[in-house]
N, C-alpha and C positions, 0 to 999 in steps of 0.2 A: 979367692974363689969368686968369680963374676957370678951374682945374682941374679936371679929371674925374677922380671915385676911378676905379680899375680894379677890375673886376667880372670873375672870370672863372668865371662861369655863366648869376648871378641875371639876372631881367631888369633892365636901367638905366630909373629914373626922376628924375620932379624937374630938377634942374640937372648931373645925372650925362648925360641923351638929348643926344644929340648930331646935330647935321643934320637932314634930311630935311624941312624946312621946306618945299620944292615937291612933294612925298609929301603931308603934313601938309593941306596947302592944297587941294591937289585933290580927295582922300579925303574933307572933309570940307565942299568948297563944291560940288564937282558931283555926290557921291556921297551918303555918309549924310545930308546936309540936305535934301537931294532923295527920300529913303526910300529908298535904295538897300543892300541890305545887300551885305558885301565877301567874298570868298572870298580870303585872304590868299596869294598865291601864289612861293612864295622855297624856296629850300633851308634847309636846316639850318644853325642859327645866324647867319642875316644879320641877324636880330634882329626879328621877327616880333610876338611876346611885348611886345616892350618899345614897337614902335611903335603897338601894339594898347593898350597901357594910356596911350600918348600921346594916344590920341585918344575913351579916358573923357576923359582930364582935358579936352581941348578942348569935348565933348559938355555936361561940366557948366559949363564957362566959357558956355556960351549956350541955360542952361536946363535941362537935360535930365537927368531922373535913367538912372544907369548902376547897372551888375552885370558885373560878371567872374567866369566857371567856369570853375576848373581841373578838367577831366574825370581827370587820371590818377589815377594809383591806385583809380578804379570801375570796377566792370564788368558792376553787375547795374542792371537797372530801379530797384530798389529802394533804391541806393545813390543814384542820380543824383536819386530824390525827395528824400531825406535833404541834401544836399548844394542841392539848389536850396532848399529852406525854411530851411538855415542862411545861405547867405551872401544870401536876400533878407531876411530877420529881423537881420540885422549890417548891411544900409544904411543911413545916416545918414538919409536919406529916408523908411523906412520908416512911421514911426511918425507922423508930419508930414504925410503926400505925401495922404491919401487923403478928408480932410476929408467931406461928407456921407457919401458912401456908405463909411467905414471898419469900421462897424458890418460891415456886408454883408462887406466884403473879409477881415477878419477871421474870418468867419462859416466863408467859403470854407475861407482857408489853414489853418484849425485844423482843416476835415474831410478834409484833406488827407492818406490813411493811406501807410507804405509798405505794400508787398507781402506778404502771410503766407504763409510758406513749410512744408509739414508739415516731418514728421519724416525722411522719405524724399529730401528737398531738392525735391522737384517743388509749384509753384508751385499754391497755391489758387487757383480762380479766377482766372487771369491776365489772360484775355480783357474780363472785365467791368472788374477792380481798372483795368485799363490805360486803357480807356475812360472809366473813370468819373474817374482821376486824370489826366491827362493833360489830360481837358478843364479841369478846374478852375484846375489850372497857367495854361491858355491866357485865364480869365477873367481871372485875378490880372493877366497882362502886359497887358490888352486894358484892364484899368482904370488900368493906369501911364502909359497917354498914350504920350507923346514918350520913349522910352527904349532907349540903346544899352546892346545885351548882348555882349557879349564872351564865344566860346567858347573856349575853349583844349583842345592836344590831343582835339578829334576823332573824327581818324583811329583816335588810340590805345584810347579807350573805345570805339569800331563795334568793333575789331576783337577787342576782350576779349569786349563782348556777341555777336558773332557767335560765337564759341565755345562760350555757352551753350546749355542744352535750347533749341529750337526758335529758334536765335539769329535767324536770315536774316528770318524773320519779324518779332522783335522789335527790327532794324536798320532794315527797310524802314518796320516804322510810327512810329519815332522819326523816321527819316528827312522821311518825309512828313509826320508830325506837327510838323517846323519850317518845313518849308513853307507846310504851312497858317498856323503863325503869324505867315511873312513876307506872308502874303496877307490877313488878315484883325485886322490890329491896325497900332499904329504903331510898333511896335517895330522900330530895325532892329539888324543885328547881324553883327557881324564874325568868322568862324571861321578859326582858325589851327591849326596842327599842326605837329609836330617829325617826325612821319612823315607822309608828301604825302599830302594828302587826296586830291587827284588820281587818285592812285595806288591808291588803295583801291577808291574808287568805279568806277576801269575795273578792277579784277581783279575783282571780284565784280557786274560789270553794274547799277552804281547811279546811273551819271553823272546820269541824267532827274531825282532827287530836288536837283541841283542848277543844273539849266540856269538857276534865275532870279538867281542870284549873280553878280554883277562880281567877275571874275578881278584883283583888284588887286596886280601885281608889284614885290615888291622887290626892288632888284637890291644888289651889293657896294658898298662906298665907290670912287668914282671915285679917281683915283691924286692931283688936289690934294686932294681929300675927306680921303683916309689922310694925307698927309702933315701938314696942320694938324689930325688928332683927334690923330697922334705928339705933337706940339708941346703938346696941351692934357691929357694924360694927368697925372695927379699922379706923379710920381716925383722922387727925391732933389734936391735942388736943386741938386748940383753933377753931374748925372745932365745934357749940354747934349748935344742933338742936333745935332749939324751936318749942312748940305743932304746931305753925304755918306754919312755914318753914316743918313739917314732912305731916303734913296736905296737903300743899299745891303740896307736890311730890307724894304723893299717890292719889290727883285727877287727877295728871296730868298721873300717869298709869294707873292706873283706876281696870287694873287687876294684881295682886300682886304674879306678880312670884317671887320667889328671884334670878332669874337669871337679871330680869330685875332693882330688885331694887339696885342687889350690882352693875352695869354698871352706872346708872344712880347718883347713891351716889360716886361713884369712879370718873366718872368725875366732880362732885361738889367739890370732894377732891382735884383734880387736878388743877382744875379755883382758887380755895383759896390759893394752896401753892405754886404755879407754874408760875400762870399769873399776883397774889396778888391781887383775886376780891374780894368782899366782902361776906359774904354769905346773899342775899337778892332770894327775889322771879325772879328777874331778870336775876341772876347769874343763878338759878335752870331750867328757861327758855333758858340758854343760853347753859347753861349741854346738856340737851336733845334737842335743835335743833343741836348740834355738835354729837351727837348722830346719828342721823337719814341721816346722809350723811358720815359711818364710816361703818366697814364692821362686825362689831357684830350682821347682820340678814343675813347673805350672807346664813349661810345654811337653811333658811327657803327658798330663794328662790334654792338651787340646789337640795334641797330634794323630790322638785317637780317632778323630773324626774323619780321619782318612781312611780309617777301615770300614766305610762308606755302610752298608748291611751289617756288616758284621761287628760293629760299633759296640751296642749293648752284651752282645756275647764274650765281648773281651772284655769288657769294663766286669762283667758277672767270674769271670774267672780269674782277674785282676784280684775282684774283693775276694774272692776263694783262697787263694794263695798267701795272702796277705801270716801267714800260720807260718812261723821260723820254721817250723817242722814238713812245709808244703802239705802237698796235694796229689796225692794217685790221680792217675788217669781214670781210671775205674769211676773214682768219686768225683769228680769232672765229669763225667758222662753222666754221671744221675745227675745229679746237680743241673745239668743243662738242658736233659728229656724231658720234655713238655707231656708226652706221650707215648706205650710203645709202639706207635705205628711212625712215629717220627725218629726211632732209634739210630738208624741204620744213612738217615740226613744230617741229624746230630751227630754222628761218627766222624764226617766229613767234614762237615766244620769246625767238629774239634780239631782234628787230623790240620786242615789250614789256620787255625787260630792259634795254636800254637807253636808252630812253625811261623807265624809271623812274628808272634810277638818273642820268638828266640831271634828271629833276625833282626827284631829292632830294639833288644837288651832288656826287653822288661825281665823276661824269667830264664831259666837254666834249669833241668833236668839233672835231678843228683839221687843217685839212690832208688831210682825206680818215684819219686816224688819231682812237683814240678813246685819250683822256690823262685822268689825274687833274687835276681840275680845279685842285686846292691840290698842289702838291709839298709842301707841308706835311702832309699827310694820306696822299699818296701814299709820304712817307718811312716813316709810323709804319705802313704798312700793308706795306709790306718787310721794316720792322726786326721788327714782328711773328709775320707771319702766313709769310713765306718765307726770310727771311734764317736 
């Protein structure tokens, strides 16, 4: 049985990916080969990232040169030029792909400037620079043919640029400026994000720049799904799972990310080879209570700060929840009315506050109550932020 390292962050590729082979196959025989580009829609750490770079590597297996942008860490126009001229001048393709007209394409990406900014930070010429760079970008993809692009983090570069001078503006024409180049080339392209893209585009009235995207959902590993990636994880070789012991760590998640199971099996790995415990149900109890006071959920809570207004409202119904047994809605709404003349505004933000934060995996609705969707998340947010 070939082995999977455990990975507990990067994305997994190569012979590390694991599943999703009926994912895989649809995504790429009814969607992107059909031009379809994908809007990646999953929570936080189901593994987005890594099944997004699974399907360069399918895109190049039948043809197709690719590109993958990682957006974080920019936040200006002029970053995200800088950034798109490096990682298309590092494709293997580059230099090969453009045979007559390279001359010309050439011609283009070398007049390709960033942004000049005076002294004062307010931007020269924005209006033209933006127009004038933006289209050229749109020749360069429109002369690559068949080519999937991979966006990453998003959500998290709109929501830096909307902080800039005259951000909203310079969101909407990004915005629409990929639009148009989902409508006007053969480029398709896949966007993913660690914060819900969803979620962005309905706080700030942007949905319309993505109505022509396929909603492609991923969901958690199904319970035989978890229990054979358990079995194929690399660890100690006298490290044997029994049905029991695999059983017993999949109730104790309840919801089966594999971001969560390789953490929780890696510190089991750790307590057997390192501290010399044995592998019992105790040892697995003891994994994830050292879990839950470690900082492998740290950006679930700084991600928050994305819910820009609505920040302290979800952190307040966050620690509500925190209760194995949840939370009515009912008592959500008191809990949150300041006033009754403010009833009826605190309705609405209930109404969007948790609707977001089910789209970005914090909670899940069971029973007429709203729960943390991971007791695993739901512990380290006790042990944190109330206990």
């Amino acid at each position: 049985m070939k082995k999977i390292t455990i990975k507990a962050g990067p994305p997994v590729e190569g012979s590390d990916f694991y599943g999703r082979e009926k994912e895989l196959k649809y995504a790429w025989e009814y969607q992107i080969s059909k031009g379809v580009s994908l809007l990646l829609s999953a929570p936080r750490r189901v593994g987005k990232t890594s099944f997004s770079k699974k399907m360069l590597k399918m895109a190049e297996e039948n043809g197709w040169k690719t590109m993958y942008l990682d957006l974080e860490g920019i936040s200006t126009e002029s970053e995200f030029v800088k950034l798109f001229k490096e990682r298309l001048k590092s494709e293997k393709w580059w230099d090969k792909a453009w045979n007559k007209t390279k001359n010309v394409v050439f011609k283009i990406f070398d007049s390709i400037k960033e942004v000049k900014v005076a002294e004062s930070g307010i931007s020269l010429n924005s209006g033209a620079w933006r127009d004038d760079t933006y289209e050229k970008i749109r020749q360069l993809i429109e002369n690559a043919g068949k080519i999937l692009i991979v966006m990453d983090e998003l959500a998290v570069y709109l929501y830096d640029l909307l902080k800039q001078e005259n951000g909203r503006e310079k969101v909407e024409f990004f915005m629409e400026w990929l639009r148009n180049l989902r409508q006007t080339t053969k480029a398709c392209w896949i966007f993913c994000s660690s914060v819900g893209i969803e979620n962005f585009t309905s706080m700030h009235q942007l949905s319309k720049h993505l109505n022509d995207l396929y909603p492609f959902h991923i969901e958690a590993f199904s319970e035989d799904e978890a229990k054979d990636f358990i079995l194929h994880l690399n660890v100690d070789k006298n490290v044997r799972f029994t049905e029991e012991h695999i059983q017993y760590i999949l109730d104790k998640l309840m919801w089966y990310l594999p971001y969560f199971i390789q953490i929780l099996v890696n510190k089991i790995n750790f307590l057997f080879c390192v501290e010399g415990k044995q592998l019992t149900n105790a040892a697995i109890d003891e994994a994830y209570n050292l879990l839950i006071t470690e900082n492998y959920f740290k950006t679930w809570d700084e991600r928050l700060k994305y819910y820009d207004e609505f920040e302290d409202n979800a952190r307040k119904i966050l620690k509500l929840c925190v209760s194995p047994n949840g939370i009515s809605r009912d008592d959500l709404l008191i809990n949150l009315t300041a006033n009754k003349n403010e009833k009826e505004k605190t309705e609405d933000t209930l109404s969007k506050l948790l609707e977001m934060l089910k789209n970005d995996g914090y909670m899940v609705e069971h029973n007429g109550k709203y729960i943390f969707h991971s007791p695993l998340l739901r512990d380290f947010w006790y042990a944190r932020f109330i206990k």
